[in-house]
N, C-alpha and C positions, 0 to 999 in steps of 0.2 A: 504494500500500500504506500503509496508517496507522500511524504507530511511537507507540507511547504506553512512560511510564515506570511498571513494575512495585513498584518498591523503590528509595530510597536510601537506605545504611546506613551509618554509619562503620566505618571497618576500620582506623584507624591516627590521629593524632594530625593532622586535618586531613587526610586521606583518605578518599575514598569511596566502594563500590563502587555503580553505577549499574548496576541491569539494565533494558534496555530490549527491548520486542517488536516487531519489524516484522512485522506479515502473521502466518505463525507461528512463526517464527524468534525465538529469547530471546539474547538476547545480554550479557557482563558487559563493564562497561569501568572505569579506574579513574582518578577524580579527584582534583585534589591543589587544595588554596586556599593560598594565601600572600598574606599581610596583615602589613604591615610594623606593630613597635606606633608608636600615637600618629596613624597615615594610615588616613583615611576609608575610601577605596577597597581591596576584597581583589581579588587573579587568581585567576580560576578558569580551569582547566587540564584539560583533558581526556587520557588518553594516547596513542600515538601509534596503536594500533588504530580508537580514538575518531574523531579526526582523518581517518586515512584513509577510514573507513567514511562519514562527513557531510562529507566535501569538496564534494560536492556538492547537500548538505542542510542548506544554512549557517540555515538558519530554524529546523530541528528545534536543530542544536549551541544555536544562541542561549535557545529554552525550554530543554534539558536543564542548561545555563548557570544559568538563574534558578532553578531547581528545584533545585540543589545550592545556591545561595548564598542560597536560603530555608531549608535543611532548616540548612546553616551556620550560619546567626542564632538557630536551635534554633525554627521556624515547625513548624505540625502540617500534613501535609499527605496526605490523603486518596487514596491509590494505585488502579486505575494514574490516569493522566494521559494524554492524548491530547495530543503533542506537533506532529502535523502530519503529511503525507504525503509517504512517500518514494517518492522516484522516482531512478529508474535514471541512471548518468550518460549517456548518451543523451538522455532523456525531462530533465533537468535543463537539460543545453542547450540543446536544441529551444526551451525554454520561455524560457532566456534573451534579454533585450530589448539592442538592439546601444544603444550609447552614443551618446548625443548631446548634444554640448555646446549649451548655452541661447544664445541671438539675441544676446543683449549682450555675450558673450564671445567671438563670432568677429570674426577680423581682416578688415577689409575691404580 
């Protein structure tokens, strides 16, 4: 199913409301950035709806991520946004690859 992002809007003093589409399902979620003054780097935050819903769409969270910490910098950005394909936690695992440590770091 393809989730693209609809809208982000501010709705509070570094808050934002993100509505996102899967398939045909519209969904709101709400963002929050904290950026220490004088530090480069801001957190972008999803809530915990957010969270639960892309646990297993950690590629979709990561665009939805950039796509608030662009709109944050005050970027223009052109709606919706095709963020990526969601897939079921089932079908997310399945597709998960098992881990394998590389030749030079095993003990012999």
């Amino acid at each position: 199913m393809e989730a693209s992002v609809r809208e982000i809007k501010p709705i509070a003093n570094n808050h934002f409301a993100v509505i996102i589409l899967i398939d045909e399902m519209t969904s709101q979620f709400e963002f929050t950035v904290e950026k220490e003054v004088g530090e480069p780097m801001a957190v972008i935050s999803g809530n915990r709806e957010f969270c639960q819903t892309f646990k297993f769409n950690q590629h979709i969270a990561v665009e939805v991520s950039k796509l608030v910490s662009k709109i944050y910098r005050g970027a223009h950005i052109e709606f919706p946004v095709y963020v990526g394909d969601f897939a079921s936690p089932e079908e997310a695992i399945a597709q998960q690859k098992p881990f394998q440590q590389p030749e030079a770091t095993l003990k012999k």
